[in-house]
Backbone as ProteinMPNN parsed JSONL, in Angstrom:
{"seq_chain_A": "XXXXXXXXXXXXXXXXXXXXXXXXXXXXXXXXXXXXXXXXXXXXXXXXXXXXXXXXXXXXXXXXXXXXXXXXXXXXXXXXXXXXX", "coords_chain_A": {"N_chain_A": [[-36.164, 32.455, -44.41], [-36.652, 34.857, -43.221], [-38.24, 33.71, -40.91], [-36.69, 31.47, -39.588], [-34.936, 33.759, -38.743], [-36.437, 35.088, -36.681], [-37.575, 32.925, -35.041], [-34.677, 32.502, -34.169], [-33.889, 34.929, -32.747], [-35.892, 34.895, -30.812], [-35.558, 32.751, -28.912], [-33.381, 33.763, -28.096], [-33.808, 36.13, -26.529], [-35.339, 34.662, -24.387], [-34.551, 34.201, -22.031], [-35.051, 36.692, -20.779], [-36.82, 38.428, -20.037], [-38.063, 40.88, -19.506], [-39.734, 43.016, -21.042], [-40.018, 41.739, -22.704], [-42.137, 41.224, -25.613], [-42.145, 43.544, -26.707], [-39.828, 43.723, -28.147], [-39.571, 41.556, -29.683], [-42.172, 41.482, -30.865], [-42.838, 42.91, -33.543], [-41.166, 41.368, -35.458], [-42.77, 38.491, -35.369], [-44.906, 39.466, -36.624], [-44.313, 40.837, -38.815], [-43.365, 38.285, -40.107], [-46.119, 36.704, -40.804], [-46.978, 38.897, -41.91], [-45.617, 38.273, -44.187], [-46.319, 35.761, -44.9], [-48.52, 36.354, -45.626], [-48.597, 37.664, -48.032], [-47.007, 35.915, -49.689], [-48.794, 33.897, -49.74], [-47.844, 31.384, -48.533], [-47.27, 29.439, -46.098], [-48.764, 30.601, -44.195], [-50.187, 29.174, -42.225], [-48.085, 27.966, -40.398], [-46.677, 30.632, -39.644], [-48.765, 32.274, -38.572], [-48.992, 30.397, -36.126], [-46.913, 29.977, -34.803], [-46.839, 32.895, -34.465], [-49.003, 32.926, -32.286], [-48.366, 31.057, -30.284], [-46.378, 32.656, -29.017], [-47.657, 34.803, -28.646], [-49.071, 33.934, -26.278], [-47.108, 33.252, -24.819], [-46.431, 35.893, -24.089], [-48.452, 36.492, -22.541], [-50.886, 37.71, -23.778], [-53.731, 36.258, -24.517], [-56.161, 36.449, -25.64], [-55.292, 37.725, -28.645], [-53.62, 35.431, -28.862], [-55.742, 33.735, -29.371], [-57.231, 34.0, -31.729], [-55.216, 34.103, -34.024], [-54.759, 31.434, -33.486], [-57.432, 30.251, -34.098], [-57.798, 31.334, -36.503], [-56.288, 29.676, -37.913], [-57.004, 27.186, -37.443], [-59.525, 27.394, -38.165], [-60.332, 26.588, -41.069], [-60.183, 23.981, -41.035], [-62.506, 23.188, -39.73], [-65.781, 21.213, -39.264], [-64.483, 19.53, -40.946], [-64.108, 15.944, -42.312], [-62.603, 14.622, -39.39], [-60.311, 12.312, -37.949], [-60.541, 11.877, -34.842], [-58.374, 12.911, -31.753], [-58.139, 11.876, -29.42], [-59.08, 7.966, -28.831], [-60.041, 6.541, -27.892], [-60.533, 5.833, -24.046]], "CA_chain_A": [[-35.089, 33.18, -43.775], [-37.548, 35.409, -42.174], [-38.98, 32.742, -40.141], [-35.244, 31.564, -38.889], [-34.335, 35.512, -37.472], [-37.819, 35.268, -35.753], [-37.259, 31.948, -33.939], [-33.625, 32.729, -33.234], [-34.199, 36.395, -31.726], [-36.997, 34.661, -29.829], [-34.518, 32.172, -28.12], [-32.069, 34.802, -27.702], [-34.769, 36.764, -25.267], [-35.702, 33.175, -24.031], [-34.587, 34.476, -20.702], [-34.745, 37.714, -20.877], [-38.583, 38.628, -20.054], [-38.338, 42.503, -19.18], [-40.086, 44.185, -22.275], [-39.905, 40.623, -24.541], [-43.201, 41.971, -26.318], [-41.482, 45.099, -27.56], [-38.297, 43.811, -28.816], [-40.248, 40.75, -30.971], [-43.79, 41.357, -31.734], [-42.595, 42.923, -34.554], [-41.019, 40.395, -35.948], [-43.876, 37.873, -35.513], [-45.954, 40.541, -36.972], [-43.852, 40.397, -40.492], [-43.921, 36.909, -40.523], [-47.533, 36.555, -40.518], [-47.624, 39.883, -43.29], [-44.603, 38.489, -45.467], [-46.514, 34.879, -45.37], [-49.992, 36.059, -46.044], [-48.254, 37.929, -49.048], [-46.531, 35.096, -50.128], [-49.845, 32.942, -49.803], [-47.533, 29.954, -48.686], [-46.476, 29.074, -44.716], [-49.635, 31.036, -43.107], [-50.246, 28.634, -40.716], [-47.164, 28.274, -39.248], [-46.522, 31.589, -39.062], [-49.707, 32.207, -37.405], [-49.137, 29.214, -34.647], [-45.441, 30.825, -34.203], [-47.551, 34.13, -33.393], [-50.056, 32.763, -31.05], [-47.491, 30.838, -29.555], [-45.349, 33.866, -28.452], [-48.521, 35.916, -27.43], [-49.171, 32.846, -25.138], [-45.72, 33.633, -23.631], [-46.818, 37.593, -23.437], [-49.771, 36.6, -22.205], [-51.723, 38.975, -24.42], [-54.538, 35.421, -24.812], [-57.394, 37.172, -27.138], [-54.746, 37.596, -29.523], [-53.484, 34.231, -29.38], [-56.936, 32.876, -29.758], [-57.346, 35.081, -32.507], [-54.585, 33.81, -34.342], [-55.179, 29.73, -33.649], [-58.559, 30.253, -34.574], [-57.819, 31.398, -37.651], [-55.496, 28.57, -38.302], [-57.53, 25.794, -37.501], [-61.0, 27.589, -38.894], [-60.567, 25.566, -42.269], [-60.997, 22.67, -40.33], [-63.61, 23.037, -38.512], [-66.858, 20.841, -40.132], [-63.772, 18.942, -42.097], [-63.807, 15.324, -41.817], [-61.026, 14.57, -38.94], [-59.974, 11.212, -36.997], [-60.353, 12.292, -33.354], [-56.791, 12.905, -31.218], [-58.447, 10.56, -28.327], [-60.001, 7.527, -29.493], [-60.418, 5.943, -26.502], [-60.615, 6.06, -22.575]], "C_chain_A": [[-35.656, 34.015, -42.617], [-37.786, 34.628, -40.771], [-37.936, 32.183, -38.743], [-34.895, 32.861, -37.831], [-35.553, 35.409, -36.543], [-37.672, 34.299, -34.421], [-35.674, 32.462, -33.588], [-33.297, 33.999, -32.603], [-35.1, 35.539, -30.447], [-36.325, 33.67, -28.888], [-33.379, 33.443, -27.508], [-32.588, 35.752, -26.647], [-35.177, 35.755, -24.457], [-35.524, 33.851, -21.959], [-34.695, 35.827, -19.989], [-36.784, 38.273, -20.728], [-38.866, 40.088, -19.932], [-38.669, 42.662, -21.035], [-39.616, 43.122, -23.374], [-41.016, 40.931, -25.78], [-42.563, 42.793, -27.228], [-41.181, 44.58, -28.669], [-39.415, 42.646, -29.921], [-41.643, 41.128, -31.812], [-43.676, 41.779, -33.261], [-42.479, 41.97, -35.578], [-41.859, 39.262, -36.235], [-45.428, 38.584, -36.265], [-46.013, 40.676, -38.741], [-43.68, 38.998, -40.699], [-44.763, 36.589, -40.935], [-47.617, 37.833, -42.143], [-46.457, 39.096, -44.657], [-45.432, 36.931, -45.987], [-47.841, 34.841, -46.129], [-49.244, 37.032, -47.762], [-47.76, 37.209, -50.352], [-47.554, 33.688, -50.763], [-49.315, 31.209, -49.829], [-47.223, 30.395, -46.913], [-47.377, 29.862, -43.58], [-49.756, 30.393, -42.22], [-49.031, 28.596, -39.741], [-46.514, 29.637, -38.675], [-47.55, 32.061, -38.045], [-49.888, 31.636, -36.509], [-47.991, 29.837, -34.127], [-46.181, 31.912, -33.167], [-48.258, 33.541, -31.79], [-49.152, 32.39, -29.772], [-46.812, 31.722, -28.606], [-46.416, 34.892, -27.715], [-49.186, 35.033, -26.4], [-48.329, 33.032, -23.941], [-45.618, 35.157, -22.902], [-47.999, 37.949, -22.966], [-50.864, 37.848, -22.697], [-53.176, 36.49, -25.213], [-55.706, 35.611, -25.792], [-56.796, 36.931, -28.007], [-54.573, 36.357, -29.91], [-54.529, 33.285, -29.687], [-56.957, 33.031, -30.913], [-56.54, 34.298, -34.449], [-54.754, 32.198, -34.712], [-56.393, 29.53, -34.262], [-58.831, 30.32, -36.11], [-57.348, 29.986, -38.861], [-56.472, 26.735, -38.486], [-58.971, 25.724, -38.06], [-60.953, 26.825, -40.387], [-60.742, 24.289, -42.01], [-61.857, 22.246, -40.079], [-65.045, 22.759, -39.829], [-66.093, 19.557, -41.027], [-63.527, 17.15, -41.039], [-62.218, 14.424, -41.042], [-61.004, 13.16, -37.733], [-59.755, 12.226, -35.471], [-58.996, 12.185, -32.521], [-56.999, 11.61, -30.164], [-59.501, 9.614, -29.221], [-60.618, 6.338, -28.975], [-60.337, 5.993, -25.125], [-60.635, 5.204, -21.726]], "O_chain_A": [[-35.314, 33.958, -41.436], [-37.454, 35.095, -39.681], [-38.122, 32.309, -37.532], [-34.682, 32.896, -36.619], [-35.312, 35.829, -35.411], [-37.65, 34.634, -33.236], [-35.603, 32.889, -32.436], [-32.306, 34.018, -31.873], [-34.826, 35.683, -29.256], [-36.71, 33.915, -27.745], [-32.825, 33.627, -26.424], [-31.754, 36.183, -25.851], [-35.479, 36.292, -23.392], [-36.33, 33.817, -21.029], [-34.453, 35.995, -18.794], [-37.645, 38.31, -21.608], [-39.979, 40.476, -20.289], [-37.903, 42.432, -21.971], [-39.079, 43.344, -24.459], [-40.589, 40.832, -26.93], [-42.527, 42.617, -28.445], [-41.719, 44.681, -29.772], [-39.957, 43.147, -30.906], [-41.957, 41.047, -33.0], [-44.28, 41.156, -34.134], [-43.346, 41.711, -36.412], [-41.787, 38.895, -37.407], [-46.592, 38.188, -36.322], [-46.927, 40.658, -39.566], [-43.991, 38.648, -41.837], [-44.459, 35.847, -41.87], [-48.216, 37.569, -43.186], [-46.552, 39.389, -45.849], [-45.368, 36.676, -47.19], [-48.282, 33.97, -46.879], [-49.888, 36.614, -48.724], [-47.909, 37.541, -51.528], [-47.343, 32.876, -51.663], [-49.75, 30.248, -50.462], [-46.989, 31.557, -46.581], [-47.045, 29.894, -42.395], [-49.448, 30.904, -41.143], [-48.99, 29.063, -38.602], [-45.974, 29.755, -37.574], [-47.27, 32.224, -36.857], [-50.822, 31.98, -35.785], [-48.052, 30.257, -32.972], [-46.233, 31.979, -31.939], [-47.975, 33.772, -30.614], [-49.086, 32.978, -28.692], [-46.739, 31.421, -27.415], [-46.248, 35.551, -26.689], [-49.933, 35.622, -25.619], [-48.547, 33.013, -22.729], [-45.107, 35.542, -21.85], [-48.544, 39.05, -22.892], [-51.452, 38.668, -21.992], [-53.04, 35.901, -26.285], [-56.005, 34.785, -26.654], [-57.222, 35.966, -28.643], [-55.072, 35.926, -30.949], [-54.3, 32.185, -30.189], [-56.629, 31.989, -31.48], [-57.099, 34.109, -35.529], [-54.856, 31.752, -35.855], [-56.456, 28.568, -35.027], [-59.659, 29.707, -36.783], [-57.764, 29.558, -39.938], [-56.498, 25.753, -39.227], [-59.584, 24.7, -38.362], [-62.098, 26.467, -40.665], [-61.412, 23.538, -42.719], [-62.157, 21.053, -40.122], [-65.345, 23.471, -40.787], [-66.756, 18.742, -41.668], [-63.111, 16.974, -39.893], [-61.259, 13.892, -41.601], [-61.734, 13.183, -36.742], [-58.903, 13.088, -35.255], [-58.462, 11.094, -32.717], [-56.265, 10.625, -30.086], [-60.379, 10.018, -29.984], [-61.388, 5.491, -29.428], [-59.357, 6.738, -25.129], [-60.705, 5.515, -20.537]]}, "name": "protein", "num_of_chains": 1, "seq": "XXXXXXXXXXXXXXXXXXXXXXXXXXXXXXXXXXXXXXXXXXXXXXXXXXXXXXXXXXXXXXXXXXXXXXXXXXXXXXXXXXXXX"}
């Protein structure tokens, strides 16, 4: 439900760029605390985040965030995205 008000506030500022930071971060902020509480849907809440501080150009953060997400990966055997040229 959470997750829903988050994406549809975040459309609803979609054009609206004066002071979009403010009004959401929050929200992407309890996402991220209600999922790591929940210990189910972390990643996507955390790609949601990064995502959005991509759009508020705050980039550390969103590293921050992806990094975390994809750090269980990393070392894990994975079929390559390109697999040819």
């Amino acid at each position: 439900m959470h997750h829903r008000l988050t994406v549809r506030s975040a459309l609803f500022r979609e054009n609206r760029t004066h002071r979009i930071e403010e009004a959401l971060r929050p929200l992407f902020d309890e996402e991220v605390a209600l999922a790591r509480r929940a210990a189910e849907g972390l990643p996507r809440a955390l790609t949601d985040r990064a995502m959005f501080l991509v759009a508020a150009k705050r980039y550390g953060e969103a590293r921050a965030d992806f990094a975390e997400v994809v750090g269980p990966l990393d070392g894990a055997d994975r079929t390559p995205i390109v697999t040819a040229t």
